[in-house]
C-alpha positions in Angstrom: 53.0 -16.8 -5.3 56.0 -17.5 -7.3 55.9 -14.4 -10.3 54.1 -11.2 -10.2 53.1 -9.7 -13.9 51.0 -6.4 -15.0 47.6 -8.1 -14.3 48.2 -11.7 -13.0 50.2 -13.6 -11.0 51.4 -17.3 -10.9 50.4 -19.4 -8.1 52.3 -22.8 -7.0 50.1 -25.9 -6.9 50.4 -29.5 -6.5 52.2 -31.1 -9.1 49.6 -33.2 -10.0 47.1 -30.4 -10.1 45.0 -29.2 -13.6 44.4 -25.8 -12.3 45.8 -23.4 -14.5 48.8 -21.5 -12.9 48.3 -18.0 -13.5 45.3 -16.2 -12.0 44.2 -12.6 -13.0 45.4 -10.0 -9.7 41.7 -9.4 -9.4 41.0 -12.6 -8.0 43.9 -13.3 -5.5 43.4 -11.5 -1.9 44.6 -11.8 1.1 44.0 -15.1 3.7 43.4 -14.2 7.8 42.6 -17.8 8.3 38.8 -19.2 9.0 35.7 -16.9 9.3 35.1 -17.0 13.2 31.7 -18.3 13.9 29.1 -16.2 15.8 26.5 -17.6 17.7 23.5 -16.0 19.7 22.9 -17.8 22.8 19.4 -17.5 23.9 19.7 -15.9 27.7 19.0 -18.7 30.5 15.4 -17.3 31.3 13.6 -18.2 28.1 10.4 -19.5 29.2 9.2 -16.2 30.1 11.5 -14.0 27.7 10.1 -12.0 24.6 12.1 -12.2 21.6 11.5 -8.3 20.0 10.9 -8.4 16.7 12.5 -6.2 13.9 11.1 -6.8 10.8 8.9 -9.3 9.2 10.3 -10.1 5.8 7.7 -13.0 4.4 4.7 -14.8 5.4 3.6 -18.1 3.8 1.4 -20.6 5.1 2.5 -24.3 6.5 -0.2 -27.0 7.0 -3.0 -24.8 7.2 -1.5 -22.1 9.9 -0.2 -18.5 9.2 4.0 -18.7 9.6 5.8 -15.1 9.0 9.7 -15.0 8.7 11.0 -13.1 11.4 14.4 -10.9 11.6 15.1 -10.5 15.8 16.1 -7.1 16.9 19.7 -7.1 17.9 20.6 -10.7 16.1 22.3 -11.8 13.4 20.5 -13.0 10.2 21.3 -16.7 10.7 19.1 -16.2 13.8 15.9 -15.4 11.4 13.2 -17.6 11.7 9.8 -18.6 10.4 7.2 -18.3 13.3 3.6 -19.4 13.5 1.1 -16.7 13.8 0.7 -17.5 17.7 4.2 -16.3 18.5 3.3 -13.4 17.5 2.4 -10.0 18.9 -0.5 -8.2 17.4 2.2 -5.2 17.2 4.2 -7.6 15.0 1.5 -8.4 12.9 0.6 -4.3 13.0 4.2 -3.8 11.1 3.6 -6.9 8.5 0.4 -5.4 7.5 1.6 -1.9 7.2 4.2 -3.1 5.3 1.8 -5.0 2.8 -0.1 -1.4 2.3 2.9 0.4 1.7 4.3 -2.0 -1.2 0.7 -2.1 -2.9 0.4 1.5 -2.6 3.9 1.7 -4.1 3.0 -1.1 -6.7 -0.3 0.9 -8.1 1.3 3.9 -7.6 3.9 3.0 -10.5 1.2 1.5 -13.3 
């Protein structure tokens, strides 16, 4: 930052740069560096481990089969996933079709 005025502020570039040297305050903030990344390793046993699920947020279907997207309880939403209907629980499938009623209800309920 080279200047500081009432709502802006000049910024140094390149000399042989076309962006325009003052910026309004409102879009300058502060830099920490790079966003860590966060991954979610899936735990060593995962033949036999069950994946609970928190919500499901769509369904659509994929070459004939029934896929339903899937946010994981306790994961981060980069881990959500669209699953075929055979990895899922009938519980699962209990909360996706309540979920269905509810919005329709909602939906007819506001005509």
């Amino acid at each position: 930052m080279l200047e500081i005025g009432t709502n802006s502020v000049r910024l140094k570039f390149p000399k042989n740069s076309r962006a325009h040297p003052w910026v309004n305050i409102s879009r300058v903030q502060l830099y920490f560096g790079p966003r860590p990344e966060i991954f979610t390793e899936p735990p060593k046993d995962d033949i036999d481990h069950d994946y609970p699920v928190d919500r499901i947020m769509g369904h659509k279907v994929m070459n004939g089969v029934d896929h339903y997207y899937i946010h994981w309880k306790g994961y981060p939403a980069e881990d959500d996933s669209w699953e075929p209907v055979t990895n899922l629980t009938p519980e699962s499938l209990k909360l996706w079709e309540d979920s269905v009623k509810t919005r329709q209800i909602t939906r007819n309920s506001q005509q």
